[in-house]
VOBA-1610 file (N, C-alpha, C; in pm, whole numbers, padded with zeros to 5 digits, always signed):
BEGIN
Unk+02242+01968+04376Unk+02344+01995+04477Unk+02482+01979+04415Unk+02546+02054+04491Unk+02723+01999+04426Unk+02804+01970+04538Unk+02898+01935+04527Unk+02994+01881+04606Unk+02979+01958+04731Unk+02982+01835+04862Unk+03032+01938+04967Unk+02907+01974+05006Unk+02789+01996+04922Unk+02633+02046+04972Unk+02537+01959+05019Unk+02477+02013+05133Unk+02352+01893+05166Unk+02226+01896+05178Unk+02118+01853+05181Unk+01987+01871+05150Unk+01903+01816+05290Unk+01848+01861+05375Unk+01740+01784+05454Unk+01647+01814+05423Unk+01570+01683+05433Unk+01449+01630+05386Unk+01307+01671+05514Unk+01236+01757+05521Unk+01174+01815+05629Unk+01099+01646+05655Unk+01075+01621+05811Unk+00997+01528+05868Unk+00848+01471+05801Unk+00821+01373+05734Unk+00692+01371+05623Unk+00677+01436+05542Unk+00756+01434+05471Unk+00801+01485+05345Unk+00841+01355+05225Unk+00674+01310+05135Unk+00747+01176+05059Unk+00876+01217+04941Unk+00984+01161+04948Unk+01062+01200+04842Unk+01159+01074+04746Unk+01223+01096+04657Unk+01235+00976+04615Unk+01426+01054+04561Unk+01554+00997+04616Unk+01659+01062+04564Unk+01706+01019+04422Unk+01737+01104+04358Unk+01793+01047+04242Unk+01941+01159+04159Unk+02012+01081+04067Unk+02096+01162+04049Unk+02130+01186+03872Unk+02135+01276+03829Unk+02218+01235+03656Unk+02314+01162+03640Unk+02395+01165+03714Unk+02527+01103+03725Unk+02553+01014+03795Unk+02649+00902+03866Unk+02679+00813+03977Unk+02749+00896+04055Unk+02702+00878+04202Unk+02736+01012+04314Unk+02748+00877+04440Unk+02797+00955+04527Unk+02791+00913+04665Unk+02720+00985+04735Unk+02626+00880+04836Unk+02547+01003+04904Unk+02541+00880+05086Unk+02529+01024+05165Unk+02507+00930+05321Unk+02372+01021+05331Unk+02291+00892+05388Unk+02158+00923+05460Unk+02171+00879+05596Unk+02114+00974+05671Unk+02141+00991+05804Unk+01953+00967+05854Unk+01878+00827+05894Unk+01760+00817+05951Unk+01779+00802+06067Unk+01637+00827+06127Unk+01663+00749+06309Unk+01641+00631+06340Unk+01641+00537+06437Unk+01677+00419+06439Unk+01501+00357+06425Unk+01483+00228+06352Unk+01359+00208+06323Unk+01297+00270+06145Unk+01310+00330+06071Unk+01353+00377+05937Unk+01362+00256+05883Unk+01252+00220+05760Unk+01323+00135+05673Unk+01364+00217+05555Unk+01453+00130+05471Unk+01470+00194+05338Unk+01401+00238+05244Unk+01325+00153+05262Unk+01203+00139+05157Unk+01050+00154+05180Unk+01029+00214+05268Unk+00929+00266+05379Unk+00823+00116+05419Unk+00688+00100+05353Unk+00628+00012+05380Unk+00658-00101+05247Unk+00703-00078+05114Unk+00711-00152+04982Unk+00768-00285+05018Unk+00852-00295+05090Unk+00982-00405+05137Unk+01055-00474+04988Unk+01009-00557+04978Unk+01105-00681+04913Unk+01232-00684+04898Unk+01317-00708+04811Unk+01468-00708+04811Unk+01537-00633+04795Unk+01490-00482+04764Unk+01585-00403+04808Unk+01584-00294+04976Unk+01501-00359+05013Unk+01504-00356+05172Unk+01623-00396+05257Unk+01688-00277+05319Unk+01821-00320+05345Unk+01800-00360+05522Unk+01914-00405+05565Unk+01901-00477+05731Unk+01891-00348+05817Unk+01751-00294+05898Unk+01754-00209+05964Unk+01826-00211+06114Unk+01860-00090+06160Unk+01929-00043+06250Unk+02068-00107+06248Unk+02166-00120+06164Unk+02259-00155+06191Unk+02328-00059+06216Unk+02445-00067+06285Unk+02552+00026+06368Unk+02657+00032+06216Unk+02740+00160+06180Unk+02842+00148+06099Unk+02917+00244+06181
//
């Protein structure tokens, strides 16, 4: 992708993001979504928070 472009991820669809470079990216889940699907441990971030 390049700047400005966005990608959705079809519904059950396993995928894993990654980049060549250091990028910024927003993921947009619905409420209940973990980060890390069932794996958890510490990089499991605090679900449903409001930003």
């Amino acid at each position: 992708l390049h700047a400005g472009e966005m990608f959705v991820v079809p519904k059950g669809v396993e995928h894993i993001t990654r980049a060549r470079e250091e990028c910024h990216v927003l993921i947009i889940e619905p409420r209940g979504v973990v980060n890390t699907g069932d794996a958890g441990g510490e990089l499991t971030a605090p679900n449903d928070v409001w930003i």
